[in-house]
C-alpha positions as CSV (number, residue, x, y, z in Angstrom):
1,X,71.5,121.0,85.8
2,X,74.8,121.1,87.1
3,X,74.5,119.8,90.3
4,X,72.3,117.0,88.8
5,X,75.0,115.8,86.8
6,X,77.4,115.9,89.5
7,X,75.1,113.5,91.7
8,X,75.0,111.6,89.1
9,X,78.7,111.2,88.1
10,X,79.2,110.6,91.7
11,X,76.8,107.7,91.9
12,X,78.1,106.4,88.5
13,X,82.0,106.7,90.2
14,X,80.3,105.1,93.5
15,X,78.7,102.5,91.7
16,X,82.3,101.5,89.1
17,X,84.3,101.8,92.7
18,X,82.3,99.1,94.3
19,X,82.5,97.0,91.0
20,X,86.0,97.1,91.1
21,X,86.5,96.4,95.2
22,X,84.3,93.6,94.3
23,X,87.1,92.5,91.6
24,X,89.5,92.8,94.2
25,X,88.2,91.6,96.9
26,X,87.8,88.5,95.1
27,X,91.0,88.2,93.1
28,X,92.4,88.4,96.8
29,X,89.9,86.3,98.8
30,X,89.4,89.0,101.1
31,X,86.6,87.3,102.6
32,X,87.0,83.3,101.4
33,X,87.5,82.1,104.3
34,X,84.3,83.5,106.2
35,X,82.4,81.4,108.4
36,X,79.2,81.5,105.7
37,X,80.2,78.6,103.7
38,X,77.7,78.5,100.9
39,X,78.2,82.6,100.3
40,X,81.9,81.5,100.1
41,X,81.1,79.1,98.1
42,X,78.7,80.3,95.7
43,X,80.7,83.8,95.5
44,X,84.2,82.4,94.6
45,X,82.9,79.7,92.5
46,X,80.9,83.0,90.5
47,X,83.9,85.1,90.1
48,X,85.8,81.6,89.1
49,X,83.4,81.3,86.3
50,X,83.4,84.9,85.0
51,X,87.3,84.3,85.0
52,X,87.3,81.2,82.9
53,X,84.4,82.5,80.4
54,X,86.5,85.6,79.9
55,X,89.5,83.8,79.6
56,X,87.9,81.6,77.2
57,X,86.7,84.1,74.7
58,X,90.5,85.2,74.7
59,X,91.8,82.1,73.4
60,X,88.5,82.1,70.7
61,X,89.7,85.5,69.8
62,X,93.1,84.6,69.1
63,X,92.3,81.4,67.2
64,X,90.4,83.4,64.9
65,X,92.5,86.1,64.2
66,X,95.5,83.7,64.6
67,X,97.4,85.6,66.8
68,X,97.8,85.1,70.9
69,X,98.9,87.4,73.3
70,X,101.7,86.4,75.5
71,X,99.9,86.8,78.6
72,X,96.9,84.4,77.3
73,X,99.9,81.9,77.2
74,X,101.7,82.3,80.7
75,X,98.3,81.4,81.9
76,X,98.3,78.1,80.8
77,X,101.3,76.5,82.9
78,X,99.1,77.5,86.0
79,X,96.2,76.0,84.9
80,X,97.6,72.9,84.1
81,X,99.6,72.6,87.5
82,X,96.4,72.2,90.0
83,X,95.3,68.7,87.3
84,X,99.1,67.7,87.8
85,X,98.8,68.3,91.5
86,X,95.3,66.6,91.6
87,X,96.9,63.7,90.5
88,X,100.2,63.6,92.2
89,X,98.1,63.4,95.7
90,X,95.6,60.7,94.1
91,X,98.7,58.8,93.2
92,X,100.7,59.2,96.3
93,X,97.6,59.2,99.3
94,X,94.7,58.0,97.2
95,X,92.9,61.1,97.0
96,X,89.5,60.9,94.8
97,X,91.1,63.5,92.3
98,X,88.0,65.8,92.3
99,X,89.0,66.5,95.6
100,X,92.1,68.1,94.9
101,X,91.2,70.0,91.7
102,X,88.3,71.5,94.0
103,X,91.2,72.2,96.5
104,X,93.0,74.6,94.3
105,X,90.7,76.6,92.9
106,X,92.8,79.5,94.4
107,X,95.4,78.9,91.9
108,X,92.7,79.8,88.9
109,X,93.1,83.6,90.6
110,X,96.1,83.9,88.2
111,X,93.7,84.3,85.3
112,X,93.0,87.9,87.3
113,X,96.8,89.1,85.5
114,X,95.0,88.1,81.8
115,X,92.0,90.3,82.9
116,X,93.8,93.4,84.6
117,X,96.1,92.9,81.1
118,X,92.9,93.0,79.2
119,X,91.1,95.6,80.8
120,X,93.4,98.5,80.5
121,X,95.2,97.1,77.2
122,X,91.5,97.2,75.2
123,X,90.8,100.3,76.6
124,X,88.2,98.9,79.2
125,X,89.1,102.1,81.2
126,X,91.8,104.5,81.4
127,X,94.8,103.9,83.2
128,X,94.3,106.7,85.6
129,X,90.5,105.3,86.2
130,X,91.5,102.1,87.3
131,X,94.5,103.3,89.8
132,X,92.1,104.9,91.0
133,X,89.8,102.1,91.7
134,X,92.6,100.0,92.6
135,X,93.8,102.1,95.0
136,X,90.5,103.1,96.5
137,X,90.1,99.4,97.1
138,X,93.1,98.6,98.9
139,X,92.0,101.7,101.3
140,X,88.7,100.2,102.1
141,X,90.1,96.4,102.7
142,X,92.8,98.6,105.2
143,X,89.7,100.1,106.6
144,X,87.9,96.4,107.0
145,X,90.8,95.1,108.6
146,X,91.2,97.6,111.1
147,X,87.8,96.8,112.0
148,X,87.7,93.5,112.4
149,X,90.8,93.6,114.3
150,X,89.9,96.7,116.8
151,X,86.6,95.6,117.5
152,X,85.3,91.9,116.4
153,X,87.4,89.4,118.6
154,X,88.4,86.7,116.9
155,X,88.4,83.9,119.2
156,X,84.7,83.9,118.5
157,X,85.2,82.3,115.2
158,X,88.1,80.1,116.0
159,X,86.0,77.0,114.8
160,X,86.4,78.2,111.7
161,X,88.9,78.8,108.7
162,X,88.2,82.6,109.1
163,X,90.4,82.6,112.6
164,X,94.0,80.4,113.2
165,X,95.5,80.4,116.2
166,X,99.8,81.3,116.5
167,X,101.1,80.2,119.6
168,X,103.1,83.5,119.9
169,X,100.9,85.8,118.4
170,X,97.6,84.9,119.4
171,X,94.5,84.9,117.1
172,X,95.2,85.9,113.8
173,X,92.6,86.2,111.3
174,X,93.4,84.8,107.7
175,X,93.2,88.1,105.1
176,X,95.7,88.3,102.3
177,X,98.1,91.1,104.0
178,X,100.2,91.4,101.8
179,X,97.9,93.8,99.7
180,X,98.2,96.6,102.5
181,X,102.3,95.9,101.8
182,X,101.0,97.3,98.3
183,X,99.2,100.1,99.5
184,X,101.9,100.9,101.9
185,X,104.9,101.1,99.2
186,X,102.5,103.2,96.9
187,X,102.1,105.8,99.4
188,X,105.4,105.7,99.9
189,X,106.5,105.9,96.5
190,X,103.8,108.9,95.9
191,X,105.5,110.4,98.7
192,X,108.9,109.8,97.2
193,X,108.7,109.8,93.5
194,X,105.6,112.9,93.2
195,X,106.4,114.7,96.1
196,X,102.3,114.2,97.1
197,X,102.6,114.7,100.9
198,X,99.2,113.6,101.6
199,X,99.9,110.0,101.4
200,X,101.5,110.5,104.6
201,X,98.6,109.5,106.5
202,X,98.3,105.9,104.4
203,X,101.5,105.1,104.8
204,X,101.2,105.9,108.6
205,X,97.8,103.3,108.6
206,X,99.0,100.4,106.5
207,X,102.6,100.5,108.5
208,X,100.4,100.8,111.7
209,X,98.2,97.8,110.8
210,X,101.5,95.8,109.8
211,X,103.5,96.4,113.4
212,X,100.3,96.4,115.6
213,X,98.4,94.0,113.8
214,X,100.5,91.2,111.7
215,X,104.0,91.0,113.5
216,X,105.1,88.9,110.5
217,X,109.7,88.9,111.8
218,X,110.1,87.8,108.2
219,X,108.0,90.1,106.2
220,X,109.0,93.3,107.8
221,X,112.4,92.1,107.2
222,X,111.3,91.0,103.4
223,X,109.6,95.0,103.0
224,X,112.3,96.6,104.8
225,X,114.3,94.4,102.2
226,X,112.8,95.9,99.7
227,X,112.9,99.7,100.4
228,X,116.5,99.1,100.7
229,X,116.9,98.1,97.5
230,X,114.5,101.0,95.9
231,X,116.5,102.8,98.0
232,X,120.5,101.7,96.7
233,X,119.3,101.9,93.0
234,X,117.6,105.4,93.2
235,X,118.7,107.6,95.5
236,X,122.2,109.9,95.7
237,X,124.6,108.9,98.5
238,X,123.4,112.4,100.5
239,X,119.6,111.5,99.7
240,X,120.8,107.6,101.3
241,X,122.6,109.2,104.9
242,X,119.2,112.1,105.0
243,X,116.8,109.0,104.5
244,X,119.1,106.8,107.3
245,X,118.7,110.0,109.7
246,X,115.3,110.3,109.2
247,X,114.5,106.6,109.7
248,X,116.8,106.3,112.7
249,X,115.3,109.2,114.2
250,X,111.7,108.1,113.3
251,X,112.6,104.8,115.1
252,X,113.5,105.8,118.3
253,X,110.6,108.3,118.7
254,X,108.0,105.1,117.7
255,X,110.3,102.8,120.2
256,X,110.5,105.4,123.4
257,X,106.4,106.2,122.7
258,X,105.9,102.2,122.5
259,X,107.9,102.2,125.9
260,X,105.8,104.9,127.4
261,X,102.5,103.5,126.3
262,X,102.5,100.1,125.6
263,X,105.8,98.9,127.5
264,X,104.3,95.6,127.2
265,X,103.5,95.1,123.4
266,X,107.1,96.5,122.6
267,X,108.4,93.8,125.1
268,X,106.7,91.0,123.2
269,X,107.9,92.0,119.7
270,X,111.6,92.5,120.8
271,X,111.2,88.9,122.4
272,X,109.9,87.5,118.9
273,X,113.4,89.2,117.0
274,X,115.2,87.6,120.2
275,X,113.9,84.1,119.2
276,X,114.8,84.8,115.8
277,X,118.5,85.6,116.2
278,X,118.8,82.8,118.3
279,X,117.2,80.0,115.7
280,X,119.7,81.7,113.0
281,X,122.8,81.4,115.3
282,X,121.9,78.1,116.6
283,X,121.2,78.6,120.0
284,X,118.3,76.2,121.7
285,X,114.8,77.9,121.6
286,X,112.2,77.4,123.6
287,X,109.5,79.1,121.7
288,X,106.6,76.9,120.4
289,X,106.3,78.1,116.8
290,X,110.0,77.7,116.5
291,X,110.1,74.2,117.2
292,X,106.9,73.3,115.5
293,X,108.2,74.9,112.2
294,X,111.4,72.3,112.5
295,X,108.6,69.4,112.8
296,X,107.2,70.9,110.0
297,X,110.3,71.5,107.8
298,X,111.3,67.9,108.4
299,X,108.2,66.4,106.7
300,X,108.0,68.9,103.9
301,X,111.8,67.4,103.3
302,X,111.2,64.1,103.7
303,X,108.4,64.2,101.2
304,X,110.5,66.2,98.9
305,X,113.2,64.1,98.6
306,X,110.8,60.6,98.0
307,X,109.2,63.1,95.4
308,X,111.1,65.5,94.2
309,X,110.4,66.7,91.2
310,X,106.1,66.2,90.8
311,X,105.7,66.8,94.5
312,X,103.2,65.2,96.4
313,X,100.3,67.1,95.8
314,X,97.4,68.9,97.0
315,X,95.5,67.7,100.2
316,X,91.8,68.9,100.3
317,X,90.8,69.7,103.9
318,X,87.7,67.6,102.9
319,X,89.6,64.4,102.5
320,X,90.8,62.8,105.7
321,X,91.7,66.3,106.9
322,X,94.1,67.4,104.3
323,X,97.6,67.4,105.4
324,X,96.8,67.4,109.3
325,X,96.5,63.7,108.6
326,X,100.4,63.7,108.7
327,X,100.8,65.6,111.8
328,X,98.0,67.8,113.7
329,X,100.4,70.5,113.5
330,X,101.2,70.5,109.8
331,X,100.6,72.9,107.2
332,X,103.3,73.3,103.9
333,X,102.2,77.2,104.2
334,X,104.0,77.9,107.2
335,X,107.6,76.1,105.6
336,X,107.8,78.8,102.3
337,X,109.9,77.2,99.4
338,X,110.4,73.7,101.2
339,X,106.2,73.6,101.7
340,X,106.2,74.3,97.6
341,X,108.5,71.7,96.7
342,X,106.5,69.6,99.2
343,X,103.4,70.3,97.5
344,X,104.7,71.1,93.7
345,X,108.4,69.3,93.5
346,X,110.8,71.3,91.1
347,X,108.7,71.9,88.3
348,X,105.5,73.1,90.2
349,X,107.6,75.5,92.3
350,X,109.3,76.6,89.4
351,X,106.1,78.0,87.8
352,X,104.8,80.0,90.8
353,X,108.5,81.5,90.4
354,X,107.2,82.6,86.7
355,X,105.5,86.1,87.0
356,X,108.8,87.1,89.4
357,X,111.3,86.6,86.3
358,X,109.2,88.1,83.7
359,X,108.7,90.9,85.9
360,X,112.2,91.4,86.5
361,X,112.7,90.9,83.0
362,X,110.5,93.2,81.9
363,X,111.1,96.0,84.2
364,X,114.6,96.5,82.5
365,X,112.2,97.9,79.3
366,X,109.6,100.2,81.3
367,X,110.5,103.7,81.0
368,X,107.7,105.1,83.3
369,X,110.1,105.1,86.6
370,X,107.9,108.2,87.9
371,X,104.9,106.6,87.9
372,X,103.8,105.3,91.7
373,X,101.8,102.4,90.3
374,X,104.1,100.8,87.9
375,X,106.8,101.5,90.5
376,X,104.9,100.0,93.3
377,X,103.7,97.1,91.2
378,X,107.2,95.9,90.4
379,X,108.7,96.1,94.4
380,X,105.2,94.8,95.5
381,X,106.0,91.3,93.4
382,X,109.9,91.8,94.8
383,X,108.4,92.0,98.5
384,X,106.5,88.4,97.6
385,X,109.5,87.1,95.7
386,X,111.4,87.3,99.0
387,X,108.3,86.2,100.8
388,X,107.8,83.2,99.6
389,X,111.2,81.7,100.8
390,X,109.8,81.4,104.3
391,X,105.7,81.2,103.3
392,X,104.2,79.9,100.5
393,X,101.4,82.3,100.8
394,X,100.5,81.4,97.0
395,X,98.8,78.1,98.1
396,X,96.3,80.5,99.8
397,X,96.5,84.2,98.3
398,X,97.7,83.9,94.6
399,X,95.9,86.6,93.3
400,X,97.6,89.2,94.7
401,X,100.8,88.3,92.6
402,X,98.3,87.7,89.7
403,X,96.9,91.5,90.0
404,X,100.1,93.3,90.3
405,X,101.9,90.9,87.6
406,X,98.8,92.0,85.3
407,X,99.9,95.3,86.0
408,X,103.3,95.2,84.6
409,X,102.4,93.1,81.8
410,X,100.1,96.0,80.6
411,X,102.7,98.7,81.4
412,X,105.1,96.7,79.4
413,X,103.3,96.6,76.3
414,X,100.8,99.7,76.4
415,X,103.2,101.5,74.1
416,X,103.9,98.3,71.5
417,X,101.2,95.7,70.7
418,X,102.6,94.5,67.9
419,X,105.0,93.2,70.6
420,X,102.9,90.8,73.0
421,X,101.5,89.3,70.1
422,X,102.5,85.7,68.6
């Protein structure tokens, strides 16, 4: 009898996890950009609708019992923003404006902060259940990415959205990465905050799929960034110079075994922080992406200034080619805050800008500090904060922000509902 129920709270645990990577895998488009259009599209446009429907009987529930949650209504600014963008670009290149409400359907991942709020506020599942879950998921996207990057090569699906090619980097497929930053800091803070050793070994994958596999110069230094300042507001001076020996020491055994086994890989990245140093202190660079990012920072400013506060909208990649039509090698993406205030002017920009205040305003009131997830959640939306200066990852991956914003909001109000309430 025993064992029978263990098979089957197993299965039922099986069956929830799978629900829940599902969640994710959609809130972070994990797999939108796959070759298999129609599954793509049939998929996102599936999860878009359970979104909207569950977001609906929100606002049904609150006009009944006359009272709104505060999350309900830091929804609506981003729902609003892809009609206003819709119809910036139909005023300013003549885009049919169906085209570019269909274009930003990724901006309706916000909605996944109102349901993470929801879920764990109303008792959906406990808190500890759905860490679980959470994290269980971010382990098996780390798992899928190592795959397809150790064994699928992906020049064979460079005709497609799935694959872009960086002229310094080679092909790079198009996940959301900055979800194995999340996993990353939480093992790290699980390490550091609850003394759990074990995490060793995730930190060690996520940190050896983001060196090996993404060589992003300005997210490492965006994460390293952010440890410091975990690091400045938490630790005692002696637990600072320990941690700096450590790390220093940790450093030069990773360089000298790079050297010894792949001299040639550890050649290439100290060339890409070479190219960097130069671009900052003005020196004439000769790498490709460098000077393609200056062609592309001059028409994200040009544009800016002639529209500066609306922006110029959203381009849909099914209309004249989106924004290639200005240049073949143009994408606002790639330009961070200037792309946005391309895009968005002052006011759209400002909104994406929205979960990063409230977060920070909010974290001021959270008392659990010894608790990896909140902990995590809160430098997780710091890393992105700092991220989007130089790319503007939200006009393709918003729903990681969403998730982990969702997080805080419930951490912030588990304890005081009266309090989120209008």
């Amino acid at each position: 009898m025993k064992i029978n129920l263990n098979i089957n709270n197993i299965v039922k645990g099986g069956f929830y996890q799978l629900l829940w990577f599902l969640f994710f895998a959609s809130a972070f488009s994990i797999f939108g950009r796959l070759p298999n259009r129609i599954f793509v599209d049939v998929s996102s446009l599936g999860f878009l609708f359970i979104l909207l429907v569950h977001y609906g009987f929100e606002c049904y529930k609150s006009v009944r019992i006359k009272k709104v949650r505060n999350i309900t209504l830091i929804m609506l600014p981003f729902l609003i923003m892809p009609i206003i963008s819709a119809i910036q670009a139909s005023k300013v290149f003549g885009q049919p404006i169906v085209f570019g409400l269909i274009a930003q359907r990724q901006l309706t991942m916000v909605l996944c902060a109102h349901f993470v709020a929801t879920a764990l506020s109303d008792s959906w599942l406990s808190k500890e259940k759905f860490e679980k879950y959470f994290i269980g998921s971010l382990h098996i996207m780390l798992f899928v990415f190592l795959v397809f990057y150790m064994f699928v090569d992906p020049a064979r699906f460079i005709d497609t959205d799935f694959v872009t090619l960086s002229l310094n980097k080679g092909y790079r497929y198009e996940f959301p990465d900055s979800c194995i930053y999340g996993l990353f800091l939480y093992g790290l803070f699980k390490i550091w905050i609850t003394k759990e050793k074990g995490w060793l070994l995730s930190v060690l994958l996520s940190a050896f799929y983001i060196l090996v596999y993404l060589m992003d110069r300005t997210q490492l230094i965006a994460i390293a960034g952010t440890i410091g300042v975990y690091v400045l507001l938490n630790f005692s001076f002696p637990r600072i110079i320990r941690t700096a020996i450590l790390a220093g020491v940790g450093g030069v055994i990773a360089f000298g075994a790079l050297g010894l086994l792949a001299p040639e890989f550890l050649t290439k990245n100290i060339n890409l922080y070479v190219t960097a140093v130069e671009t900052l202190t003005g020196e004439k660079v000769a790498e490709s992406s460098t000077n393609v990012r200056f062609m592309e920072s001059k028409i994200a400013l040009d544009g800016f200034i002639k529209h500066p506060i609306m922006g110029v909208g959203f381009l849909s990649t099914k209309w004249n080619d989106g924004f290639r039509s200005l240049n073949k090698h143009f994408y606002p993406v790639d330009v961070g805050i200037l792309g946005n205030l391309f895009v968005y002017g002052i006011i759209g920009t400002l909104v994406f800008y929205i979960p990063f205040f409230i977060t920070w305003k909010y974290s001021r009131k959270i008392k659990s500090k010894n608790d990896a997830l909140i902990v995590s959640s809160i430098y997780v939306l710091l890393f992105q904060f700092a991220d989007y200066f130089t790319a503007a990852s939200n006009q393709k991956f918003f729903g990681v922000v969403a998730v982990y914003f969702g997080i805080v909001y419930y951490y912030r109000f588990r304890k005081d509902n009266l309090e989120e309430t209008l």
